[in-house]
C-alpha positions in Angstrom: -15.9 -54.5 -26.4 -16.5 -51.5 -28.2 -17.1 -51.2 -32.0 -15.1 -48.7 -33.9 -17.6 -46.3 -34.6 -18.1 -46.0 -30.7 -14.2 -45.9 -30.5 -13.6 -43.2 -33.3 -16.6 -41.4 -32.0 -15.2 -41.5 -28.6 -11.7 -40.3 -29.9 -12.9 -37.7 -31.9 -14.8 -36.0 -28.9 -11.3 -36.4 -26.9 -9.7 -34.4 -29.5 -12.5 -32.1 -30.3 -12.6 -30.9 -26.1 -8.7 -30.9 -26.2 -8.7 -28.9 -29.3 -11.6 -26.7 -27.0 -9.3 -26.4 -23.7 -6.0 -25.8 -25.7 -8.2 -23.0 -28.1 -9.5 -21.3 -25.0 -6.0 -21.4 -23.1 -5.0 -19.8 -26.4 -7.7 -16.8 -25.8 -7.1 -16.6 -22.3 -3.3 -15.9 -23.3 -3.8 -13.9 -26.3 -6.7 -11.1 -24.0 -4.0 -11.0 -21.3 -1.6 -10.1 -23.8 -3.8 -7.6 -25.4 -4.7 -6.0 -22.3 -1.0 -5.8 -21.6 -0.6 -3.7 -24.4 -3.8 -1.7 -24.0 -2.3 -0.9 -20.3 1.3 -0.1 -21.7 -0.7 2.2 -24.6 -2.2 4.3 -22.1 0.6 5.1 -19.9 2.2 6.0 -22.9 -0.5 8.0 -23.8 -0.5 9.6 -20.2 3.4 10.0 -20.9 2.7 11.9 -24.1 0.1 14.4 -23.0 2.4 15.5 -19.9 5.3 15.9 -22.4 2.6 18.2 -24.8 1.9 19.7 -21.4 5.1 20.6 -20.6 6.0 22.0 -24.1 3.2 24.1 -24.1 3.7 25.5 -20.9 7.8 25.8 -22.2 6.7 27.4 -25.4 4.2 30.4 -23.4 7.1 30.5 -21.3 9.8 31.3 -24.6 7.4 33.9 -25.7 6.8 35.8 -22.6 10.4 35.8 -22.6 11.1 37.0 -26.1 8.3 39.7 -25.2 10.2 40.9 -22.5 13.6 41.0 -23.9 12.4 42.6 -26.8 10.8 45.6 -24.8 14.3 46.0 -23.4 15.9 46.1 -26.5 13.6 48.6 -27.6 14.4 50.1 -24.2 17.9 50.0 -25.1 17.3 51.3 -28.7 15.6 54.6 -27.6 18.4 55.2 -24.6 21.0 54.7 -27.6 19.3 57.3 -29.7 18.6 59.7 -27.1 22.1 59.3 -26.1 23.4 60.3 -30.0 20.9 63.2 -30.1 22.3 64.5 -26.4 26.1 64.0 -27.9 25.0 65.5 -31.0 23.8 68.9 -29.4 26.4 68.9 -27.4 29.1 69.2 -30.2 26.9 71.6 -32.0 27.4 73.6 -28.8 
């Protein structure tokens, strides 16, 4: 037979490797997690700079289009006064 010391040695390394395994299983579960996230954070990231992409792009679209329309409202703002001066010298006719 065994004395106790041998026994409550022997015990304590039984809970000292299970605490190991169960601590390690822990890790194991805790880095898949984490590299879960770190995966989802980088499509998001991917997600985001095509959205800034597209806005930008959207945005030099808007002003080329405000450029343009006001060009032809400028267009349309010269015709108009032309138009008044013609009438005018025609009534003074």
């Amino acid at each position: 037979m065994h004395s106790p010391l041998v026994l409550q040695l022997c015990s304590s390394i039984v809970y000292g490797v299970m605490f190991v395994f169960v601590a390690h299983h822990d890790q194991q579960a805790l880095q898949e997690k984490l590299d879960g996230i770190r995966r989802e954070l980088e499509e998001e990231q991917g997600a985001l700079d095509r959205l800034r992409r597209d806005a930008s792009t959207r945005a030099e679209q808007d002003r080329g289009n405000i450029n343009q329309l006001r060009d032809e409202l400028a267009r349309f703002k010269t015709r108009l006064e032309e138009t008044r001066l013609v009438l005018i010298s025609q009534l003074h006719i």
